[in-house]
TORKOL-4160 file (C-alpha; in steps of 0.2 Angstrom, whole numbers, padded with zeros to 4 digits, m for minus):
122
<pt num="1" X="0014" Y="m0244" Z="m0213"/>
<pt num="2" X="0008" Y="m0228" Z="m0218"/>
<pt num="3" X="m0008" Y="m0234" Z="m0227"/>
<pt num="4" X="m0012" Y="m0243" Z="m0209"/>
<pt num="5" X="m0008" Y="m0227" Z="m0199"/>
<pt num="6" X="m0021" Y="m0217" Z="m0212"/>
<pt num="7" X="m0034" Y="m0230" Z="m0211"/>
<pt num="8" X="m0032" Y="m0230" Z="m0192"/>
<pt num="9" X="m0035" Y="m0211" Z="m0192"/>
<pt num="10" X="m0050" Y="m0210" Z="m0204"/>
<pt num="11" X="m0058" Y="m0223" Z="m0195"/>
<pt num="12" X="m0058" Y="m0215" Z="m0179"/>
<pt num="13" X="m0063" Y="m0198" Z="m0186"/>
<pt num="14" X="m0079" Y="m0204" Z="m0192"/>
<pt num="15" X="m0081" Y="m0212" Z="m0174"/>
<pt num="16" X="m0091" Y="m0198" Z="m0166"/>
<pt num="17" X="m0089" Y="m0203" Z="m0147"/>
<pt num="18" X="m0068" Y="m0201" Z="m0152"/>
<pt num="19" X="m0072" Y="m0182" Z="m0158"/>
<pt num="20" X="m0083" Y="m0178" Z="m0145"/>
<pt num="21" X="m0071" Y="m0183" Z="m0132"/>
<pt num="22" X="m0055" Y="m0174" Z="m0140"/>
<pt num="23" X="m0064" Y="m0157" Z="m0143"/>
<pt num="24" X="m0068" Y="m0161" Z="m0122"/>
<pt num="25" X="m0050" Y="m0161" Z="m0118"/>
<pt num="26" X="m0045" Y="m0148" Z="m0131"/>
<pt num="27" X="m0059" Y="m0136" Z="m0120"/>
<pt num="28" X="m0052" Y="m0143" Z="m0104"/>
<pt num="29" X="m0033" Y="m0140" Z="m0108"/>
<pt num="30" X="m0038" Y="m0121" Z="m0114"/>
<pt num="31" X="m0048" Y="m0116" Z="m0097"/>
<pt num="32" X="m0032" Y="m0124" Z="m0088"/>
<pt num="33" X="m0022" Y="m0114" Z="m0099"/>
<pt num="34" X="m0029" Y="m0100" Z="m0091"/>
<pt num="35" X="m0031" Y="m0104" Z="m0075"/>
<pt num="36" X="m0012" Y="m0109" Z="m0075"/>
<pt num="37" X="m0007" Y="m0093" Z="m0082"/>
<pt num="38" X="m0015" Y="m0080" Z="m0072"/>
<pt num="39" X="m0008" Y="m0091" Z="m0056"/>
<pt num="40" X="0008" Y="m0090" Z="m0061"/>
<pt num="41" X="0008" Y="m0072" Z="m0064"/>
<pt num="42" X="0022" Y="m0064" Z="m0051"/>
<pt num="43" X="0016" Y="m0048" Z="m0043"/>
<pt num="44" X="0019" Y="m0038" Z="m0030"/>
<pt num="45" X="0004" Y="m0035" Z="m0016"/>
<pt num="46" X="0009" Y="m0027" Z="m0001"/>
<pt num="47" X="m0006" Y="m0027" Z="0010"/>
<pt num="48" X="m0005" Y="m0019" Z="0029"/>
<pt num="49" X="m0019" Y="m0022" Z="0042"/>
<pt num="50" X="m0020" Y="m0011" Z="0059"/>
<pt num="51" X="m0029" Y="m0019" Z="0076"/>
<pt num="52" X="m0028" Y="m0006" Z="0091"/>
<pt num="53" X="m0032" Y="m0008" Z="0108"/>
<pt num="54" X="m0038" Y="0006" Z="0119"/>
<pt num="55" X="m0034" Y="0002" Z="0135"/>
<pt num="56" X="m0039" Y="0020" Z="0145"/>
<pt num="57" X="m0048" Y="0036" Z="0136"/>
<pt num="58" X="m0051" Y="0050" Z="0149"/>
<pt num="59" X="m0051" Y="0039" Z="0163"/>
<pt num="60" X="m0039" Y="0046" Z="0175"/>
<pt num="61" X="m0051" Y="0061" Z="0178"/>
<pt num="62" X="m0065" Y="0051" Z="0185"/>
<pt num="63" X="m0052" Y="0045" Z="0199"/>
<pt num="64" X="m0046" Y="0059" Z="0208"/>
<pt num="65" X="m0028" Y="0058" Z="0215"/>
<pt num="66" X="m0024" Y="0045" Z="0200"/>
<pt num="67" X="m0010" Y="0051" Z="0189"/>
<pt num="68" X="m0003" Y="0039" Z="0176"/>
<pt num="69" X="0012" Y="0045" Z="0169"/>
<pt num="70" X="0027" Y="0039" Z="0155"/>
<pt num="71" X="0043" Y="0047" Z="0158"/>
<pt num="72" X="0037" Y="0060" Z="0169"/>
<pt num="73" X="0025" Y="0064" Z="0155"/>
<pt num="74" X="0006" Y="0063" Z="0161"/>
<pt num="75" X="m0007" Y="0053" Z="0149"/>
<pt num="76" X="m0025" Y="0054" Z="0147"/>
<pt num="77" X="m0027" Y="0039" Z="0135"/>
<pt num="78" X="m0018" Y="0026" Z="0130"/>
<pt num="79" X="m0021" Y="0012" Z="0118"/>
<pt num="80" X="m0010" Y="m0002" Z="0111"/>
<pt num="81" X="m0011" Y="m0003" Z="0091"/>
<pt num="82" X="m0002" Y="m0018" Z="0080"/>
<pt num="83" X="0002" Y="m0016" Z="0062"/>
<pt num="84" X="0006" Y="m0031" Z="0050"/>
<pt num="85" X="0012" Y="m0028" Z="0036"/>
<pt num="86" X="0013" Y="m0043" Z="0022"/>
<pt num="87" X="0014" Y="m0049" Z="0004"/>
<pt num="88" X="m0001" Y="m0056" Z="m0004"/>
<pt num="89" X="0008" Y="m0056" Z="m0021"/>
<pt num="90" X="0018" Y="m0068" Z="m0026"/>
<pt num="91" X="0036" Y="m0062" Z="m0030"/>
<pt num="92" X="0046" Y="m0055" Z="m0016"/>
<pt num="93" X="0047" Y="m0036" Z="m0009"/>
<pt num="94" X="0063" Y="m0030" Z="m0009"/>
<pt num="95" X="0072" Y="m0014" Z="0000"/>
<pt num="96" X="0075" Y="m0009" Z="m0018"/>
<pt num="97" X="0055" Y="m0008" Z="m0023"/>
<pt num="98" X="0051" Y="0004" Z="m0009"/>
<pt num="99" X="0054" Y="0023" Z="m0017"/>
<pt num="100" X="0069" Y="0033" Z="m0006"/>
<pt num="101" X="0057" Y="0050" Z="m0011"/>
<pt num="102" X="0042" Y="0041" Z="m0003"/>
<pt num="103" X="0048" Y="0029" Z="0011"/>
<pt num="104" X="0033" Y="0019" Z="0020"/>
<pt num="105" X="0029" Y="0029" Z="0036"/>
<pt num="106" X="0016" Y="0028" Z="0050"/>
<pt num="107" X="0009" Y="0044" Z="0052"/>
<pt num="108" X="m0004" Y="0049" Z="0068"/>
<pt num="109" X="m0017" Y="0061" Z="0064"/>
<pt num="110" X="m0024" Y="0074" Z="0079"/>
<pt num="111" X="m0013" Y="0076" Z="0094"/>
<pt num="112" X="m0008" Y="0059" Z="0101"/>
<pt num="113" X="0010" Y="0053" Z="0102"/>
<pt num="114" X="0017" Y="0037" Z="0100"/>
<pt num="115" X="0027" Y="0034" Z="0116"/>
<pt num="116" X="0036" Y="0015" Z="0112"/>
<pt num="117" X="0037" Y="0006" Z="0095"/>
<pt num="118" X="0045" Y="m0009" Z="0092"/>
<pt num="119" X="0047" Y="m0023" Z="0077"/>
<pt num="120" X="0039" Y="m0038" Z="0082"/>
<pt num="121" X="0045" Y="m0050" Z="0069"/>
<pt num="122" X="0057" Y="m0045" Z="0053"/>
């Protein structure tokens, strides 16, 4: 039994089609390997994308008698802005991995105010 099992092994090495094609699948199965590896990787990706609307800027002075106003509060410009915030990693964003120190915060630079905010979708 084990002189056939030998004599079936050396006669296919010496079959070069038979080498050829297992060295193809050995190179095949290592570039999977890979592949497979760095997908699998778990990671944390928090991504957020910003899409603002301006509805007014300066408007109301080119009306005269016009005067938009939010709580008694008179505006000059308003616009609408949308932030998405999302995951492009693979492994899940907990309350736990965002730093009590350094809390994610939306910040508006000059002299505008945000007058309404509101989550969407949780």
């Amino acid at each position: 039994m084990k002189e056939t099992i030998n004599e079936l092994i050396t006669n296919l090495s010496k079959n070069p089609w038979i080498t050829f094609t297992a060295f193809l699948i050995a190179i095949i199965s290592f570039i999977l390997m890979i592949i497979f590896y760095i997908r699998g990787q778990k990671k944390k990706d928090l991504r957020y994308f910003i899409r603002s609307f301006s509805l007014f800027k300066n408007f109301i002075q080119k009306i005269s008698n016009l005067e938009i106003l939010y709580k008694e509060i008179p505006i000059n410009s308003f616009s609408v802005s949308r932030f998405l915030f999302l995951n492009r990693g693979k492994d899940t964003i907990n309350k736990d991995d965002i730093a009590e120190l350094d809390p994610l915060e939306i910040e508006i630079q000059g002299t505008d105010n945000i007058l309404y905010s509101s989550i969407l979708y949780h």
